[in-house]
N, C-alpha and C positions, 0 to 999 in steps of 0.2 A: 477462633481457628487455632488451630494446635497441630505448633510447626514437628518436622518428622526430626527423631533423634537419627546423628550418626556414633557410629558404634564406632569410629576409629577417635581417638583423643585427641590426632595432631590436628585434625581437622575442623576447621570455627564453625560456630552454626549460627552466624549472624545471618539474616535473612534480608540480602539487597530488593528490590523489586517487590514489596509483600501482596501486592493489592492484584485483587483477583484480573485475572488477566484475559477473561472471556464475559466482558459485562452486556453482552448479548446474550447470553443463553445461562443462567444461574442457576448453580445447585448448591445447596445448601451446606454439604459435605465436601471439604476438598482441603487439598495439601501443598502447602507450598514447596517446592523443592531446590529452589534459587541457595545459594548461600557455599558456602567448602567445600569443595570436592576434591580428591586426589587427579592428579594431571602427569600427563607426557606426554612428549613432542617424539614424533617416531617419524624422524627423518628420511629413512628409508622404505618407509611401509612396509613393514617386516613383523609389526608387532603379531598380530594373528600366528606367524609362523614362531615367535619368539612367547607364546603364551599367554598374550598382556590380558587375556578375555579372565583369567584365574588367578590373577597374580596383585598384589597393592602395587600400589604406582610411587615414586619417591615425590612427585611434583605437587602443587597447592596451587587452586585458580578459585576464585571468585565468581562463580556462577549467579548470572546470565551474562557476561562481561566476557568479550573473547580474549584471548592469551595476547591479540595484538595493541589491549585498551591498558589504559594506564589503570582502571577500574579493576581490571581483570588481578591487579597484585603481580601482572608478569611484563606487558611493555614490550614482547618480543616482535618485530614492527618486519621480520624478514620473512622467507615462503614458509610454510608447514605444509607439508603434501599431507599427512596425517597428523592428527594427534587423538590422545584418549584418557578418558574421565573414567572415576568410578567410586561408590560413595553405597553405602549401607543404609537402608531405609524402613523403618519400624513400622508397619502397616496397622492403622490403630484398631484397636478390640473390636473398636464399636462397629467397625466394618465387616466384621465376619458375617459369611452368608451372600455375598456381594462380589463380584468380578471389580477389578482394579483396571483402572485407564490409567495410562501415562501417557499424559501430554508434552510434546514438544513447540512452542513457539516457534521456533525457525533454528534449525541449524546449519551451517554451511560448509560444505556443500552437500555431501552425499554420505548419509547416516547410517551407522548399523547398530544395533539395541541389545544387549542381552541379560537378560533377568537371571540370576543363580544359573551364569553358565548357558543358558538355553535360547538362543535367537528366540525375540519375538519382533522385530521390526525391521526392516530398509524403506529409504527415503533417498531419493535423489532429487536434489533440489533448495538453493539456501534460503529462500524467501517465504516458503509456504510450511503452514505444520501439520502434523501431523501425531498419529499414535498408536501405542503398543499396547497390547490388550494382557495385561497379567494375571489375567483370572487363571488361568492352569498353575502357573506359576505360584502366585502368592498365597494361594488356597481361599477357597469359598467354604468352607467348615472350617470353624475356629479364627481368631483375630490376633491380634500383636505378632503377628510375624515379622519377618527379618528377612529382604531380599537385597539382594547384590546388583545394583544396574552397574551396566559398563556399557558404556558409548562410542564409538571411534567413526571420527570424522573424517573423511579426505576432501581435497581440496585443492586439486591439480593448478598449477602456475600456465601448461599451457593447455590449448585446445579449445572446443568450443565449449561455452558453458557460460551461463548466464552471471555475470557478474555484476551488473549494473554498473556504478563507478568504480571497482574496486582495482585497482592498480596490476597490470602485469607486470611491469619493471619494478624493481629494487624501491626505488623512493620515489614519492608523489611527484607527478607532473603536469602539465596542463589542466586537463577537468578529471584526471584520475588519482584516486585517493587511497589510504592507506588501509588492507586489507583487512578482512575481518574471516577466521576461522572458527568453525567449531560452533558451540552453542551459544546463540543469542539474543535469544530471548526465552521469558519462565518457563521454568521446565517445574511441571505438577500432575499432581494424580486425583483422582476422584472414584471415589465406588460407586456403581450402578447397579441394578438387575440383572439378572438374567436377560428378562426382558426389557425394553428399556426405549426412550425418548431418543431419539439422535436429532442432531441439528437442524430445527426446521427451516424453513423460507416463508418467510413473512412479506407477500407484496401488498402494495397498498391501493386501493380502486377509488382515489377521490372522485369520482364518477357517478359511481355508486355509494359514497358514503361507508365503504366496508375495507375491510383485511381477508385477504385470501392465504390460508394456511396451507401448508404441503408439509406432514409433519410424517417424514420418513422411522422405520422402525427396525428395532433386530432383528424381531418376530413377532410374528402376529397367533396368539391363540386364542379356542375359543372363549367365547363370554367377553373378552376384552372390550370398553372402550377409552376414547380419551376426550375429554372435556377441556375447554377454553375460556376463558373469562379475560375479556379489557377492561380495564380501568384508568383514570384519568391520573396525572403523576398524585394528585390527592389521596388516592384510593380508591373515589367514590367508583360503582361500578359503573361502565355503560353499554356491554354487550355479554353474551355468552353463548356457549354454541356446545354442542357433543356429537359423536361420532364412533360410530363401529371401528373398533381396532383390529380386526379378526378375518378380514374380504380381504386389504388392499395393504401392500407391502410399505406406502406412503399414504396414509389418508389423508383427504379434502376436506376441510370446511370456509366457510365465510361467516365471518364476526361482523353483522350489519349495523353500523353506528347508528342510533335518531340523531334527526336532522339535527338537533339542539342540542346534542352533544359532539358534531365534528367543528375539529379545530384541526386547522392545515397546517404540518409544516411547514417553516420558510425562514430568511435569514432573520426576519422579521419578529418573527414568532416561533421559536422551532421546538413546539409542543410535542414530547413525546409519552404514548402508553405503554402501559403496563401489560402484560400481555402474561397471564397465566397458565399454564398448560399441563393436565394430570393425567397420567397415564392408570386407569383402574384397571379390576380385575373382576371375575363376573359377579363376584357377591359385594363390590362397591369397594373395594378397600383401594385405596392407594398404591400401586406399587413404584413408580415414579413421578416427580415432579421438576420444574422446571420455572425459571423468569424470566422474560423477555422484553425487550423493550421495541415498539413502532411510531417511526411517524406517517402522518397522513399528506402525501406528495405525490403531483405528478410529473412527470417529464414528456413532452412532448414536441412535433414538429408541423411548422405552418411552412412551407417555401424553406425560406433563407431564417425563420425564427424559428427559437428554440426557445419553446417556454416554460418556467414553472408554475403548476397550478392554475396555467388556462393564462399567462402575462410572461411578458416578457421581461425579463430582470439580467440586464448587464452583467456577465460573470468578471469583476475585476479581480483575477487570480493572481497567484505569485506561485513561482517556480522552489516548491521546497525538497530538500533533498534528504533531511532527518539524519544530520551527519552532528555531533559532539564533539569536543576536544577530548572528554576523555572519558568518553566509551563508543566513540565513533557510530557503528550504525545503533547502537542501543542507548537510550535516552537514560540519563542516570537514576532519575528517580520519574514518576507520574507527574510532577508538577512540572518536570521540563516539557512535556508533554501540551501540559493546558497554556502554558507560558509562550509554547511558538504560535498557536494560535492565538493568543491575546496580542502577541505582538503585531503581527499582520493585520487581525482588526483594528490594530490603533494605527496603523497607517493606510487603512483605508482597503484594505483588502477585503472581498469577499468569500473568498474559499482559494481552494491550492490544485496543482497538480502538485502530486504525491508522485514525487519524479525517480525513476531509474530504482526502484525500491518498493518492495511491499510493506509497508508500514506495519506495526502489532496495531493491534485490535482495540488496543486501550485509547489510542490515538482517533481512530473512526467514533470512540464511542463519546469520549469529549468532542468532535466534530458535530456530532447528533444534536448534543444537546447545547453545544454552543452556535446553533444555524450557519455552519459553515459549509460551504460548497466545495466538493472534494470530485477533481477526476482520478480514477481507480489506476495505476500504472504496474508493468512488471519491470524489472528490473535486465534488460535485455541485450543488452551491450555483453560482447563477449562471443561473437557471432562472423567476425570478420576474418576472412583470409589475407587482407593485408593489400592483395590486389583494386584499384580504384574500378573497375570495369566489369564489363561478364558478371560471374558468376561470384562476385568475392564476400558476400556475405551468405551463410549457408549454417541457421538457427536448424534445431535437430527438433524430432519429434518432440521431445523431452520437455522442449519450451511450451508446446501448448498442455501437457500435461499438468504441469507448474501452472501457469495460469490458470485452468480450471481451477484446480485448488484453491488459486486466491479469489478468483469469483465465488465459488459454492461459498467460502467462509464469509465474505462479506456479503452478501448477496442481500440481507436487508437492512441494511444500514442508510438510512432515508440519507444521510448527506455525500453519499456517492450518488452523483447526476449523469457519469459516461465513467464508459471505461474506454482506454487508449492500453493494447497488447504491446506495442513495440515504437518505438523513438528514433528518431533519426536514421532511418534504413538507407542506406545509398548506395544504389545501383542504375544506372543505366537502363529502360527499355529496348531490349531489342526482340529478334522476332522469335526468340527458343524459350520455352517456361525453365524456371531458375526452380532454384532450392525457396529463394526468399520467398519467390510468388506463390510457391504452394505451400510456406510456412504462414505466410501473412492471411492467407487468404484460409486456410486452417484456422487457425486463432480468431478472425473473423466470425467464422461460422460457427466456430463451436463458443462463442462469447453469446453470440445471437438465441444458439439453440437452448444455454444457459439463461439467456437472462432476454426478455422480451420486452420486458418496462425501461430502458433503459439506452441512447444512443452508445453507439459502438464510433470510435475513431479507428480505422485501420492500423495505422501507423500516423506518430505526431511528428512534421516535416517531411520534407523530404520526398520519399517514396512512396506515395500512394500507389497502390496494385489493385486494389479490390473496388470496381468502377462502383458499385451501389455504397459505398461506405455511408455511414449515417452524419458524418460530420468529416468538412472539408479543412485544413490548416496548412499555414508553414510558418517557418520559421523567419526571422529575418533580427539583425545587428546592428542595421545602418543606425548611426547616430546623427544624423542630422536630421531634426525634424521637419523639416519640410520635405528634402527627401524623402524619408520616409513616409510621409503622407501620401505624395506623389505615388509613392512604391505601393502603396497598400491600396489606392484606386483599383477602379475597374469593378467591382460586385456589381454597380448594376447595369451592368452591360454582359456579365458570366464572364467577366475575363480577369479574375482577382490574381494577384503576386504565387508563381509557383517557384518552388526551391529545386535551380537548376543544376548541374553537374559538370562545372568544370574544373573540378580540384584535379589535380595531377595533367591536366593538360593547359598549360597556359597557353598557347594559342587556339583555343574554340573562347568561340563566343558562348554566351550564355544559352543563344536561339537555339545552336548546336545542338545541344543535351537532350535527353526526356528522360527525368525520373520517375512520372506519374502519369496514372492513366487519364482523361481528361477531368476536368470540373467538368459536373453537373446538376449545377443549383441548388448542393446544400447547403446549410446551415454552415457560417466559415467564420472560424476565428484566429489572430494571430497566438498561437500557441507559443513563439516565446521570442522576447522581444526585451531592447533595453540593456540590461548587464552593465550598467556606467562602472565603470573602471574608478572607484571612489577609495582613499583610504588617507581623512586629515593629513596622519604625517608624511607621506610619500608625495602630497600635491605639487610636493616640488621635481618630482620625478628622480628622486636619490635613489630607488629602487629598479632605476636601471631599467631595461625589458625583457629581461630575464624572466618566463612565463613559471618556471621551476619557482620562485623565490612570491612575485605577485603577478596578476594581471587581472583584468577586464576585458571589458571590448572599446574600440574607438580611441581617440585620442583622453587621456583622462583630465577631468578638470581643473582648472588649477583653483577652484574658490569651490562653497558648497553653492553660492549665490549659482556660477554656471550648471552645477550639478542640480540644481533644482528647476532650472530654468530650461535645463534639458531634458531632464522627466515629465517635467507639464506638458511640454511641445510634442514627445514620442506618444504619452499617456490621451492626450487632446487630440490627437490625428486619428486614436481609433474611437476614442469617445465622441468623435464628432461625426462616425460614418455609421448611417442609421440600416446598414444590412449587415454591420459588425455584432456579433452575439457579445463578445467577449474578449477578454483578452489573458496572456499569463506574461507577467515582467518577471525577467531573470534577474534576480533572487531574492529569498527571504532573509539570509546567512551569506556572511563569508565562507567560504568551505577551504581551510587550508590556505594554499596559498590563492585560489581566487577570491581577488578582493572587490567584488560585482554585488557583494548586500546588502539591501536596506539597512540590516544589524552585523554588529561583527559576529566572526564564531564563537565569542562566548557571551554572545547572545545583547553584549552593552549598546547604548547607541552611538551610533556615527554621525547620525543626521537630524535635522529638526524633522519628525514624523508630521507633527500637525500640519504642517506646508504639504506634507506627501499625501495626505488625507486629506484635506481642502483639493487639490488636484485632480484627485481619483473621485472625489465624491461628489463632483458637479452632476448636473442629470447626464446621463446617455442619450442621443439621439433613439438608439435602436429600443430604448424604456418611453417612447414617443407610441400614444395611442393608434392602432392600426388604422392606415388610412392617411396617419400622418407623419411614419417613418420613410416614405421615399420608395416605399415597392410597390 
């Protein structure tokens, strides 16, 4: 691969992040564009009116690293309503004839693009990507061109807007962490056709033994078709299929495995295909191609189970939130990346919610092929009017548009088993429909109309709106295990633990409240649970309870001896209830000053893992053959 020259000299062209950063859909041609850029912080948002789209910039950032990471070369840790990039980029020869993509991994928050001067792109929204189309711009006759991108981010301090953890006050506090601006993850280009492959959906029919493709397109003309070929990670082949490109704006096929050639995904096995896809032209030539990669998985529902593959399999999750010391929401390099899931497997975890955050893609794509179980999350916090009551959370259209986005891009990535739109909603039921309820319930449907293989969580805790939701939850802290067990009774009788509403009124009782529409006999797992308040040198409590500085949940430990003896007992209560699917223990990581993780934040250990793994990895009642789980 052959990285892009910059034409300015102050500027470095080390290349941070190198490794192709869409390993779901491979082309063969592409650029990395991660590495020096020119930078400025435009305090006022005024740069547009002060010229900056035409102008060099005096600053220097470290691209994909935001201005607020120590990564980034700047460390600036205070608001930026705006700032702006901009950097000279050599479009290689061998691309001429060919329309130019530039891709954005995620910028935050709300993008504007311009190639030589000339808008080609807005984006609203930090977690999802998207791209600008430079074909007019970089020219399709002739190659080694030279185009000018300039980017300018904003990134308003208040209002609604999805943030996930990312801090509105000045410096970290409670579970809110220190902001991230601007671009953050690869930003690269690739030449295409004319006509050309766009990202297909790949679902999986263990059922039937096959792959059902939807392989959407620029254009369709005549003579066109496009051809399919799976193969085993070996090479060896084991299906192929073709199709008229030239009818249907997205054409259909299914890739029917022999019997003797399917092998199922699972944590067990998490075998994944090859999956070839060529775009011809009517006298057979190639004009596009493409790599894919599928596992073969199902996701289904029985009553209160939730299976994979036709079985029940315990989801022992952890609560990960993809936060770094120093590049904060961006992992420094790909191996941090396979390192947090190897961590988690060694303590006995099964897969993660992928919490308050869209994750990059590189991450899903080591999940795949590490059999890790991943629920799909947006990053949704930033939503609240402040008021505890009525109407005080009120998410805008914008949010379910962003989610879209992160569905269609992950959409076959076999180790996503649900998606969950929005986290800890709190409101009040009363008798007038809210903002929340037709946001929730929007995201809802449009998750459902998106994705049909796959349970939907309405919302995780808290405020369920949406009575059909495909999977029931709440949350809960208690640290006492017995307690907690007690607390978490009741499945099968359809009366399980719901997350009441009395913060800001201390005189209602808990009965008082209603956040959620009723249970009705789905599938229910404690989605987050645990957070022991652990950190060796503080067991003494020298750290005060100052939540700014450390904290946890519950009284914290004073030995690890109790600290282990209270994760068996919280981890045992839902392992021992056989209408329990699952569970997610808060957390993977420290995050700042929460000091609630199996590992600290950079990443060392804290605790004897193998005890946390003996723990977790006793059988599950609810991985008890039906019949003789209890329902």
């Amino acid at each position: 691969m052959a990285h892009p020259d910059i034409t300015s000299p102050e500027v470095s062209n080390d290349v941070p992040r190198p490794e192709y950063p869409r390993p779901s859909f491979v082309r063969e041609d592409w650029l990395n564009l991660n590495g020096g850029w020119q930078f400025a912080f435009d305090p006022g948002d005024s740069g547009l009116e002060r010229g900056l789209v035409h102008q060099e910039l005096d600053g220097r950032i470290l691209v994909p690293f935001c201005p607020e990471s120590e990564l980034s070369g700047i460390g600036d840790t205070d608001f930026h309503p705006a700032v702006w990039y901009r950097r000279t980029v050599r479009i290689p020869a061998g691309w001429a004839g060919r329309r130019v993509l530039l891709h954005f991994g995620a910028v935050d928050h709300d993008a504007t693009v311009w190639a030589d001067g000339r808008e080609v792109a807005r984006h609203s929204g930090g977690f999802t990507s998207f791209t600008a189309d430079l074909g007019a711009v970089a020219g399709t006759a002739g190659g080694d061109a030279e185009v000018v991108i300039v980017v300018r981010a904003r990134d308003a301090r208040h209002g609604t807007q999805a943030r996930g953890k990312q801090a509105t006050d000045y410096a970290n506090s409670d579970c809110h962490y220190t902001r991230t601006t601007g671009i953050w993850q690869t930003v690269w280009a690739e030449p295409v056709p004319e006509v050309h492959l766009r990202r297909p959906r790949i679902t999986p029919d263990l059922a039937s033994g096959a792959f059902h493709l939807e392989l959407p397109l620029s254009a369709n003309r005549p003579g066109h078709r496009i051809t399919a070929r799976v193969s085993d990670a070996d090479g060896r082949a084991v299906a192929e299929a073709s199709v008229r490109a030239d009818l249907d704006l997205a054409p259909r096929m299914v890739l029917a495995l022999p019997e003797d050639r399917r092998r199922p995904w699972s944590p067990e096995d998490p075998h994944l295909y090859r999956v070839r896809i060529e775009l011809l032209d009517g006298g057979g030539e190639t004009l596009d191609r493409a790599e894919c990669t599928a596992g073969l998985r199902s996701v289904a529902i029985d009553g209160k189970r939730l299976l994979l593959n036709g079985r029940p399999v315990f989801q022992r999750l952890v609560l990960d939130q993809g936060w770094y010391p120093d590049g904060l929401m961006t992992a420094p390099d790909d191996a941090a990346l396979v390192r947090d899931i190897e961590l988690s497997l060694a303590a006995g975890f099964n897969g993660a919610r992928l919490h308050q955050k869209v994750f990059e893609e590189r991450f899903l794509h080591h999940a795949d092929r590490l059999g890790y179980l991943v629920w799909g999350e947006f990053g949704d916090w930033g939503a609240s009017t402040g008021r505890t009551t009525g109407d005080n959370q009120r998410p805008t259209a914008g949010f379910i548009a962003q989610w879209l986005e992160a569905v269609e891009r992950d959409y076959s990535h076999p180790s996503i088993v649900g998606w969950c739109p929005l986290n800890e909603t709190h409101q009040e039921l009363h008798d007038r429909q809210t903002v929340l309820d037709d946001v929730t319930r929007g995201m809802f449907l449009a998750t459902k109309a998106a994705d049909t293989s796959r349970p939907v969580l309405d919302a995780s805790g808290y405020s369920h709106r949406v009575a059909e939701t495909d999977v029931y939850d709440s949350h809960s802290y208690e640290q006492d295990p017995e307690a907690f067990r007690r607390q978490m009774a009741g499945l099968d009788k359809d009366d399980p633990y719901l997350n009441p509403d009395n913060r800001g009124n201390p005189g209602k009782k808990d009965t008082d409240a209603v956040w959620s529409l009723p249970y009705r006999g789905q599938p229910y797992f404690c989605s987050e649970f645990g957070g022991i308040w652990w950190n060796p040198e503080e067991a003494d409590g020298s750290a005060g309870d100052d939540r700014d500085v450390s904290w946890g949940y519950g009284q914290r430990p004073r030995t690890e001896e109790e600290f282990q003896t209270r994760f068996a007992g919280l981890t045992g209560a839902l392992l021992d209830d056989p209408l329990m699917f699952g569970y997610c223990y808060t957390q993977l990581t420290d995050v700042f000053q929460e000091q609630n993780g199996v590992y600290r934040f950079d990443r060392s250990h804290k605790l004897d893992v193998e005890r946390l793994r003996a723990a977790q990895r006793r059988p599950a009642a609810f991985e008890r053959p039906a019949g003789e789980e209890g329902r």
